[in-house]
N, C-alpha and C positions, 0 to 999 in steps of 0.2 A: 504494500500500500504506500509507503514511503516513495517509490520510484514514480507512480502512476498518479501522485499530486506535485501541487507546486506548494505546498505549505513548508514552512521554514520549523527548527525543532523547536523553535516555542510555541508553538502552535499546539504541540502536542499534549497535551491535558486530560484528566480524565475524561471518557466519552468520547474522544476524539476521531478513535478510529472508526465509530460508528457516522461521524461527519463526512470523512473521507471514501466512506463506504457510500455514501448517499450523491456524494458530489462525482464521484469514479462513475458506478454503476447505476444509483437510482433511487427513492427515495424506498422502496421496497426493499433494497437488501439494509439498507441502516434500521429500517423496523424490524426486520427478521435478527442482525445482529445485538441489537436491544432485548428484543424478547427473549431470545436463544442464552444471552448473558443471565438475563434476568433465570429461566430454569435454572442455567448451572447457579446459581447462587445458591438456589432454593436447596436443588439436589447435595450440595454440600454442606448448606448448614444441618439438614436432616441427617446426612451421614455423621456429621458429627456429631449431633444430639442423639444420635442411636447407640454411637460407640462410646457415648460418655454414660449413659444410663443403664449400658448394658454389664459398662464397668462397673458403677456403682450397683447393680446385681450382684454382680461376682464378687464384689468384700462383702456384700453382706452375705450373701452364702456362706462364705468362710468365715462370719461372724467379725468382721472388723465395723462394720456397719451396720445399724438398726434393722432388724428382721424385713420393717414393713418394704425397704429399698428389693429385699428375694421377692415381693409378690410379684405376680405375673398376672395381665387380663387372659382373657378366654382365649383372645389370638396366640398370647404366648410373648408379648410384649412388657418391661418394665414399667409401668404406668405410671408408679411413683418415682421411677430415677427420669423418667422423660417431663414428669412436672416440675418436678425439680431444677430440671436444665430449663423447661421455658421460666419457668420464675426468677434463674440468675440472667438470664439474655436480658428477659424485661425490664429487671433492675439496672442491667448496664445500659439499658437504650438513653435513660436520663442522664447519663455521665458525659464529658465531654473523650473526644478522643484521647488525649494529652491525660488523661486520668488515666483514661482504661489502658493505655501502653505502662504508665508509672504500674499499675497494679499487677498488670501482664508481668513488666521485669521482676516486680519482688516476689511476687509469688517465684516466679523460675529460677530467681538466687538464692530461695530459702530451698526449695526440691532440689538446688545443687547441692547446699551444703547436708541437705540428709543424706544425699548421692556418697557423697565426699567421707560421711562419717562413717556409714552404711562398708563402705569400701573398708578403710580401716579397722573398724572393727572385726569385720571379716576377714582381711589379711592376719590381724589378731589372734582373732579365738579359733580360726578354722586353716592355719596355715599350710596345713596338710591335703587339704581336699584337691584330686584329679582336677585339672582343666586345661581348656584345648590350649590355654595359651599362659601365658604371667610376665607379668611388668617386672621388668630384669633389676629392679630395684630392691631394698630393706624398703621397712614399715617406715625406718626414718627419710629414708631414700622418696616415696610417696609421698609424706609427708610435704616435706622440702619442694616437690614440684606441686603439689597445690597451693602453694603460697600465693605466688602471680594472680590464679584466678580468684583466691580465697580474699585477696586484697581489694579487686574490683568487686566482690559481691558484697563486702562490706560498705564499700563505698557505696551501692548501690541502696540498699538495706535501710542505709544513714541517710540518704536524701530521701526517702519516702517520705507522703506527705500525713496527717493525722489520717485523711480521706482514707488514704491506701493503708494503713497500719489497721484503721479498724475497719474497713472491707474484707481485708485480704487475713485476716484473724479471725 
C-alpha cells in the first residue's frame, strides 16, 4: 500500500491504511478493511477472555482458587472466571491508557520477581532434579545476573502510582 499512494510517512496514523485502501481501490474495500479489523478485534479479545477464565478454572480445580471459579455452565464453559474477566475489562475501560500501561508494567515486574524467587529457591531446595538443560552458573552465580533486571523492576515498582498500587493489589 505504501508504493500505490503518494502519502508521505506522517500520514500514517492509526486507521490509515484503511484510507489508503479507499483512495487505491474504493470506498468498499476501506469498509471491508474496517469491518474485517473490527472481527479480528473481537475474535481476540474473546480468545483471550477464554484463556484467562479457563485458567482461573484450572487453580481453582487445584484448589489455589475459590471452588465457585471450577463451576462450569451446561455448555461446559467457566461462567464465573469469564464474569470475572468482563468485570476487570469494564473496570479498565474508565482508566486512561497511561494508567493501564503503568499497571500492565507493575503487575509484570512483581510476576518477574516471583519468576526470579521461584527460580532460586528451586535451584535451592531441588538442586538435584533431571532437566533438559541448566544455567552453567552457582545459586550465587544466578543470583548476581538478576541484579540488572532486578534493578529496573525496582525502579519500576517505585514509580507506581497510589492508582496502580491499589489496583494492581
Amino acid at each position: 500500500a505504501l508504493g500505490a499512494s503518494d502519502a508521505k510517512q506522517d500520514d500514517w496514523v492509526d486507521g490509515y491504511f484503511s484510507v489508503v485502501a479507499t483512495e487505491v481501490v474504493g470506498p468498499w474495500l476501506g469498509g471491508w478493511l474496517i469491518f474485517a479489523s473490527g472481527i479480528s478485534n473481537i475474535g481476540l479479545f474473546q480468545a483471550e477472555l477464554s484463556s484467562d477464565a479457563f485458567r482461573l478454572m484450572g487453580m481453582a480445580e487445584r484448589g489455589y482458587l475459590p471452588k465457585i471459579f471450577a463451576e462450569r455452565s451446561k455448555h461446559g464453559t467457566p461462567t464465573y472466571g469469564l464474569l470475572l474477566g468482563t468485570v476487570v475489562v469494564v473496570c479498565m475501560t474508565i482508566t486512561d491508557l497511561e494508567s493501564l500501561i503503568e499497571m500492565l508494567n507493575f503487575n509484570y515486574s512483581l510476576s518477574l520477581v516471583v519468576e526470579y524467587c521461584a527460580f532460586l529457591k528451586l535451584r535451592v531446595s531441588h538442586d538435584h532434579l533431571e532437566r533438559p538443560y541448566r544455567i552453567p552458573l552457582g545459586t550465587l552465580g544466578c543470583f548476581i545476573l538478576f541484579i540488572p533486571s532486578l534493578v529496573g523492576i525496582l525502579f519500576v515498582i517505585f514509580l507506581a502510582s497510589y492508582k496502580t498500587l491499589l489496583c494492581s493489589l
